[in-house]
MARLOGU-230957 format. One line per 4 residues: number of its first residue (from 1); for each residue x, y negated, z negated of C-alpha. Coordinates in nm, 4 decimals. Layout:
NUM = X:Y:Z; ...
//
This chain:
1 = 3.3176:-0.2969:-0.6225; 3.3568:0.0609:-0.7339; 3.6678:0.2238:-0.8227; 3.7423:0.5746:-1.0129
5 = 3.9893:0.6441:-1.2657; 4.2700:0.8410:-1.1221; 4.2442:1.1061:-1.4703; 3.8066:1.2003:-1.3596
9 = 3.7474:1.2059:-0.9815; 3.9689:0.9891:-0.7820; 3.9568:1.2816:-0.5302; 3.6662:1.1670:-0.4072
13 = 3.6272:0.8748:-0.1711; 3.2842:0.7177:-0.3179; 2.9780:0.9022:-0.5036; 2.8478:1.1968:-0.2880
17 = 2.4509:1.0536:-0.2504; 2.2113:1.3147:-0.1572; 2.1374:1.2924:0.2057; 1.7709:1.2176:0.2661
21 = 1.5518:1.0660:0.5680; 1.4282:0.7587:0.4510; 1.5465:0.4556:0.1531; 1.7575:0.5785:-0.1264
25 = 1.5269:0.6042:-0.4571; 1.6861:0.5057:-0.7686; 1.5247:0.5408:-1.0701; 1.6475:0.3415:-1.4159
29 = 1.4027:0.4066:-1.6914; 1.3714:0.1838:-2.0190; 1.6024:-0.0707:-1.8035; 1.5388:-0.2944:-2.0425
33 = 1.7015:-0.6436:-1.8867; 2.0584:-0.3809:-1.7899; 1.8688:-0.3357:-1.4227; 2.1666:-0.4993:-1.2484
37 = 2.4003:-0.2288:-1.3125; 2.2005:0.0828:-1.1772; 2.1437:-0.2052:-0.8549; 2.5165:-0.2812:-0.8270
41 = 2.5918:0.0455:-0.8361; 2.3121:0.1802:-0.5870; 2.4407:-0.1085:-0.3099; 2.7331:0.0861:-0.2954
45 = 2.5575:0.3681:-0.1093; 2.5309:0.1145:0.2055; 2.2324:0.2524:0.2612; 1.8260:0.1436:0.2736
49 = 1.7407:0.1589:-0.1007; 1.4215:0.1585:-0.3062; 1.5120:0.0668:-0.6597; 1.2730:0.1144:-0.8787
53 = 1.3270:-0.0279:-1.2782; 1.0849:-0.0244:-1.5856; 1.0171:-0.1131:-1.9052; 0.7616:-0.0443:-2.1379
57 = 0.7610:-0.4313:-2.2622; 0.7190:-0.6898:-2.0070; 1.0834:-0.7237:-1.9853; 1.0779:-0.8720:-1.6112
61 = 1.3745:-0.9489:-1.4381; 1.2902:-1.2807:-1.3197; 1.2550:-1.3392:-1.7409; 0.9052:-1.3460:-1.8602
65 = 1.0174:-1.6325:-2.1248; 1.2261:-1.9354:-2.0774; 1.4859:-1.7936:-2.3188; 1.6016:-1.4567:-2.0822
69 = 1.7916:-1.4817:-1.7935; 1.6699:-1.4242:-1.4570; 1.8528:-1.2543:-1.1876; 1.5981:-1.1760:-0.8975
73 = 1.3075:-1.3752:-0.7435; 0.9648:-1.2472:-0.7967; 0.7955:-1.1839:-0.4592; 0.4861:-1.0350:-0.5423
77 = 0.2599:-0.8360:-0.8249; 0.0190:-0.5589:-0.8156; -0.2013:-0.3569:-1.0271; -0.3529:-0.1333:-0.7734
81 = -0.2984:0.2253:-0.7562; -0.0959:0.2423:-1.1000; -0.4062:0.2611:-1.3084; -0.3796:-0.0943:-1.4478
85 = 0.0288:-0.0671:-1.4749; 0.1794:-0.3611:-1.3217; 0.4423:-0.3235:-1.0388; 0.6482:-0.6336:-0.8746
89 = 0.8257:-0.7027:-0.5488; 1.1121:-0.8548:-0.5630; 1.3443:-1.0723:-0.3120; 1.6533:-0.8442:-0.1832
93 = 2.0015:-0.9544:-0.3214; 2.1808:-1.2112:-0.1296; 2.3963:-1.0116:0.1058; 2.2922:-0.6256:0.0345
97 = 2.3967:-0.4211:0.2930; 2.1411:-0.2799:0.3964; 1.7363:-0.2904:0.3268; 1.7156:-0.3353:-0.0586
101 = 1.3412:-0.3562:-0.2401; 1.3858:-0.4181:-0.5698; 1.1083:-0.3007:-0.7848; 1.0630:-0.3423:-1.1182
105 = 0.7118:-0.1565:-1.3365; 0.6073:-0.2032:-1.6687; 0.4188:0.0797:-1.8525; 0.5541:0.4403:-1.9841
109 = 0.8553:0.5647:-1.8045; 0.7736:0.9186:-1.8468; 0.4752:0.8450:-1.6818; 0.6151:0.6250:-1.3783
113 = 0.8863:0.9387:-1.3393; 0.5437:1.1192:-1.2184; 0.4352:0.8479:-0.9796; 0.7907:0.8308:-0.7773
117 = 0.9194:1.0290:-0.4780; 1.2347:1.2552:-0.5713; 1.4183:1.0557:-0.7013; 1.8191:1.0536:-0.5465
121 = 1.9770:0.8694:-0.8612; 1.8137:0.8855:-1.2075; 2.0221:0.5955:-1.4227; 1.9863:0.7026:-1.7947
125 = 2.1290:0.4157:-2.0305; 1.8917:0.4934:-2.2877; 1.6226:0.8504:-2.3475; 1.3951:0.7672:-2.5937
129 = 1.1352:0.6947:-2.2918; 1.0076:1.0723:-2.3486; 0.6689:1.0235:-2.3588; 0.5312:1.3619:-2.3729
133 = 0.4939:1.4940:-2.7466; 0.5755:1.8508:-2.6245; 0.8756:1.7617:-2.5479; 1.0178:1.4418:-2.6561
137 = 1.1614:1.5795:-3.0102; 1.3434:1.8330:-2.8411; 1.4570:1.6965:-2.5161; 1.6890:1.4193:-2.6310
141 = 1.9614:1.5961:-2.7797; 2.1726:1.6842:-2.4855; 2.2010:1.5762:-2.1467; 2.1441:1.9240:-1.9929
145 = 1.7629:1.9065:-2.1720; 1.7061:1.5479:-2.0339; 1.7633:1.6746:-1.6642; 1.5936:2.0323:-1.7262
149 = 1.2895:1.8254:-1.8192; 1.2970:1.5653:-1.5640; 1.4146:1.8420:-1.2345; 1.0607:1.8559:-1.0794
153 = 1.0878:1.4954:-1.0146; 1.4844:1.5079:-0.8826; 1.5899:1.5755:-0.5137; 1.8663:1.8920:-0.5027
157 = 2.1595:1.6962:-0.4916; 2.0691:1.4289:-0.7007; 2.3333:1.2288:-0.9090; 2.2331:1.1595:-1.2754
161 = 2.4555:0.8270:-1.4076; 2.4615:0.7982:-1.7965; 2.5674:0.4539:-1.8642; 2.8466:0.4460:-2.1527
165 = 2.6986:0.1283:-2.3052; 2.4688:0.3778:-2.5787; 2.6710:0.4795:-2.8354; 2.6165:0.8663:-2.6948
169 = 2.7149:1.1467:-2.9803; 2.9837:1.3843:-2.8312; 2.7583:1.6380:-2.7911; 2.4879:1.4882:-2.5502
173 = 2.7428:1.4638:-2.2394; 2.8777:1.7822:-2.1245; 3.2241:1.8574:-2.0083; 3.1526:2.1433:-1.8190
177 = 2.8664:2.2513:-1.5692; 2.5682:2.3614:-1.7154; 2.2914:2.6082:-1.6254; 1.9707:2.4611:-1.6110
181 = 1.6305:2.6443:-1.5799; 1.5532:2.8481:-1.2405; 1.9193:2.8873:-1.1267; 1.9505:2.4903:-1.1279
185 = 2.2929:2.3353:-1.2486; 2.4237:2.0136:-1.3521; 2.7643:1.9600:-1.2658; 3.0022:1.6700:-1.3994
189 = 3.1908:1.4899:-1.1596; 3.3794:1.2468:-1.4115; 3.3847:0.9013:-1.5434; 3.3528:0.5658:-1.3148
193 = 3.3429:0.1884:-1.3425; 3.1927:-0.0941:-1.0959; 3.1479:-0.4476:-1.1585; 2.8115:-0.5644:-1.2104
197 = 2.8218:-0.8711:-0.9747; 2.4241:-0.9901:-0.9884; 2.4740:-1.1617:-1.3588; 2.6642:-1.5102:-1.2541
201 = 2.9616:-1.4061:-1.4838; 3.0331:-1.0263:-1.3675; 3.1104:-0.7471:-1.6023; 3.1974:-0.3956:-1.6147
205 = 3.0085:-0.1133:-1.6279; 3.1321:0.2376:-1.7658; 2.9505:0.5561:-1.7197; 2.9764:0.9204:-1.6536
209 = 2.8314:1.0582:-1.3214; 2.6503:1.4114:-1.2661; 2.5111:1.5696:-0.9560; 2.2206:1.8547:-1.0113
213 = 2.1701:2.1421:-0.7783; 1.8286:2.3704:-0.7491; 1.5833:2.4793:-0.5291; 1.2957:2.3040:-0.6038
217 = 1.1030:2.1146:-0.3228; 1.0826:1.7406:-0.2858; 0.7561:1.6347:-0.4283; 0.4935:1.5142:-0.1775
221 = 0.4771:1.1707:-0.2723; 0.6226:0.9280:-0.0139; 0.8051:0.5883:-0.0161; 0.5915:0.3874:0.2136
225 = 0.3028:0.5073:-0.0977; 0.5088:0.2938:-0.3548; 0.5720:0.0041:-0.1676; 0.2379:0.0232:0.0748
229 = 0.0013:-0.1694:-0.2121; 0.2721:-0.4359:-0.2998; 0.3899:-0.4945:0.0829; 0.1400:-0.3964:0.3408
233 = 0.4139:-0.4546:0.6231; 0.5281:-0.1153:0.5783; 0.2706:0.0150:0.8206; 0.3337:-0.2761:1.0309
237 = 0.4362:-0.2332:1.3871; 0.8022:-0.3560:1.5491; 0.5870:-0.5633:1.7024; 0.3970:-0.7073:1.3987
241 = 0.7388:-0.7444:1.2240; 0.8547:-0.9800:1.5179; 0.5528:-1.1650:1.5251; 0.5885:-1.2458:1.1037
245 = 0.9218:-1.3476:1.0981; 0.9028:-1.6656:1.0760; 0.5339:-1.6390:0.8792; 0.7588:-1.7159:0.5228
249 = 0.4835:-1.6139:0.2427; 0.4378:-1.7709:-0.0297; 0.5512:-1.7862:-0.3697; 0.3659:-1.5543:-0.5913
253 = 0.1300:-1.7359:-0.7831; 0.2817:-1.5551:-1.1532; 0.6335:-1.6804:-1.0263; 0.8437:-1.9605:-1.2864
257 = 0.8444:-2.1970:-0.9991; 1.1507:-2.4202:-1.0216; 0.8737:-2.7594:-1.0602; 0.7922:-2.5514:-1.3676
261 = 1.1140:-2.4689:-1.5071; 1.2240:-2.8447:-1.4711; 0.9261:-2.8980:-1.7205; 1.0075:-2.6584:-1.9516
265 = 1.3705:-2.7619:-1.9350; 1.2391:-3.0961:-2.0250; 1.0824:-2.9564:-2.3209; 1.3656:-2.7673:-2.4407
269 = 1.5905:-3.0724:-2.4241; 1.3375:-3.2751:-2.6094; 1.1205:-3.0316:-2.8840; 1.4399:-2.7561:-2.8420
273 = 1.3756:-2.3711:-2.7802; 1.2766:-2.2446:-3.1206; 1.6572:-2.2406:-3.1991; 1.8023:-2.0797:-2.8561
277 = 2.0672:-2.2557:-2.7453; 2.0324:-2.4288:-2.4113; 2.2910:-2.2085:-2.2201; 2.0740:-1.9243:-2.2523
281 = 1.7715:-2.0607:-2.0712; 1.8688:-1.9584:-1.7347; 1.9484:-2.0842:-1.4172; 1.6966:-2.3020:-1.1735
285 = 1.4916:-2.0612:-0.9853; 1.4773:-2.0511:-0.5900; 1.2196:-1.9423:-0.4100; 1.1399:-1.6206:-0.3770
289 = 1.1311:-1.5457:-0.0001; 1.3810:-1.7830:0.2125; 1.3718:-1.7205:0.6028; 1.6802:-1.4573:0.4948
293 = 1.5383:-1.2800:0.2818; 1.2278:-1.2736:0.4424; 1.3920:-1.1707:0.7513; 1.5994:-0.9196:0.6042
297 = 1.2995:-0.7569:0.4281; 1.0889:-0.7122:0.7793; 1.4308:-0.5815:0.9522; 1.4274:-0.3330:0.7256
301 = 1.1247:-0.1827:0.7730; 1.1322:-0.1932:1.0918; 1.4877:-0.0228:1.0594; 1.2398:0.2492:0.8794
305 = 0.9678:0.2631:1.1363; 1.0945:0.6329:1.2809; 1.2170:0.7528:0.9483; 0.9958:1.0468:0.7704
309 = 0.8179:0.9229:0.4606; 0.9775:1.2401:0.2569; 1.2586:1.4667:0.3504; 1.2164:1.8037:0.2118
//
């Protein structure tokens, strides 16, 4: 899925990830219905990933309107420990490698920076998600003040992707490595391309990859926190796991079932869409959890069961 032009870093047989007990955490701020690239991207590690997306609109993936295009399969909501923010579950990608948990959060992105582990891959596509008035005027206008702000909240090692779809001024991406604050450094390691192949029709996706060295320690916060309020089986035994697999939950009650699209499709054929054409209304949604997916989300964590909650 990935390949890298032979002119930036073609020396180097895939993306060096930052080497870390437990899931891969990705972080794409401001997402902003381009989730599926960060995702694509992120299965290429092969490895057990937490993704976690936001928005500060209720721009779900599933589509929170008829008129948007969904992509994933809501498995489950919560409002718990995020002080009112709301988080979803959803179903892993048909086929994923390895344990994927798609997450997606609505609320400030600043803010939901706080609430994550270090993060291993920060996917920037956007950075006016600075929240904090101390520094949002000043942070935005290079790359090497973005990832000086955000390095408390950034494994050593982690890779920084700026996605080439913002019309980025020449001066925000370095071309050189630059020295951050505390001896920390942000090196480029050159331009890249995958294909985004969750969208039915796939497309390519341009961006410039970084890595960022200090010594900072990994924050205390721990996976198994994020994803314990939304999916309880995380503390679940091998045993437990066994036992559930063929328990298939429900669909969550907030979910577009597909007996409720095939009314609104009805509608839209008859009253029309307030003017959207028909071909953007999305496909027929599935349900959320299948005995695959199911089954693939308990293997997981069981494949997790012995791994740390946070690596320093």
């Amino acid at each position: 899925m990935v390949w890298f032009p032979p002119q930036s870093i073609a020396s180097l047989d895939g993306l060096p990830w930052p080497v870390a007990d437990g899931p891969l955490v990705v972080y794409h701020p401001a997402a902003h219905r381009n989730h599926t690239a960060s995702l694509s991207l992120a299965l290429e590690a092969g490895r057990p990933l937490l993704h976690v997306s936001n928005d500060l609109a209720p721009w779900w993936p599933e589509g929170s309107w008829p008129a948007v295009p969904g992509d994933l399969q809501l498995g489950r909501r919560s409002t718990g420990w995020m002080n009112g923010d709301e988080f979803r579950l959803y179903g892993p990608p048909r086929g994923a490698p390895s344990p994927v948990w798609p997450l997606h959060a609505q609320g400030c992105a600043w803010h939901w920076m706080r609430r994550l582990p270090s993060i291993d891959v920060l996917y920037l596509d956007w950075t006016d998600w600075f929240q904090d008035p101390q520094v949002r005027d000043t942070v935005t206008s290079c790359l090497g003040s973005v990832v000086s702000t955000c390095l408390p909240h950034l494994r050593s090692g982690a890779l920084v992707i700026v996605d080439q779809k913002t019309a980025w001024p020449a001066s925000f991406l370095p071309s050189a490595d630059v020295d951050l604050n505390n001896g920390a450094v942000l090196r480029r390691l050159g331009e890249l391309s995958w294909l985004d192949l969750l969208p039915e029709v796939a497309r390519s996706v341009d961006a410039v990859a970084f890595t960022v060295e200090h010594a900072m320690q990994a924050k205390p916060l721990t996976w198994r926190k994020i994803l314990a309020d939304i999916a309880p089986e995380v503390h679940w035994s091998q045993s437990q796991c066994q036992a559930a697999m063929t328990d298939l939950p429900g669909p969550c009650p907030d979910s577009l079932t597909p007996e409720s699209w095939d009314m609104l499709h009805a509608e839209r054929m008859e009253l029309g869409f307030h003017g959207v054409r028909l071909e953007f209304v999305g496909p027929r949604p599935t349900l959320p959890w299948t005995h695959e997916t199911w089954s693939a989300h308990l293997v997981g964590m069981q494949a997790l069961l012995h791994h740390s909650d946070s690596a320093p």
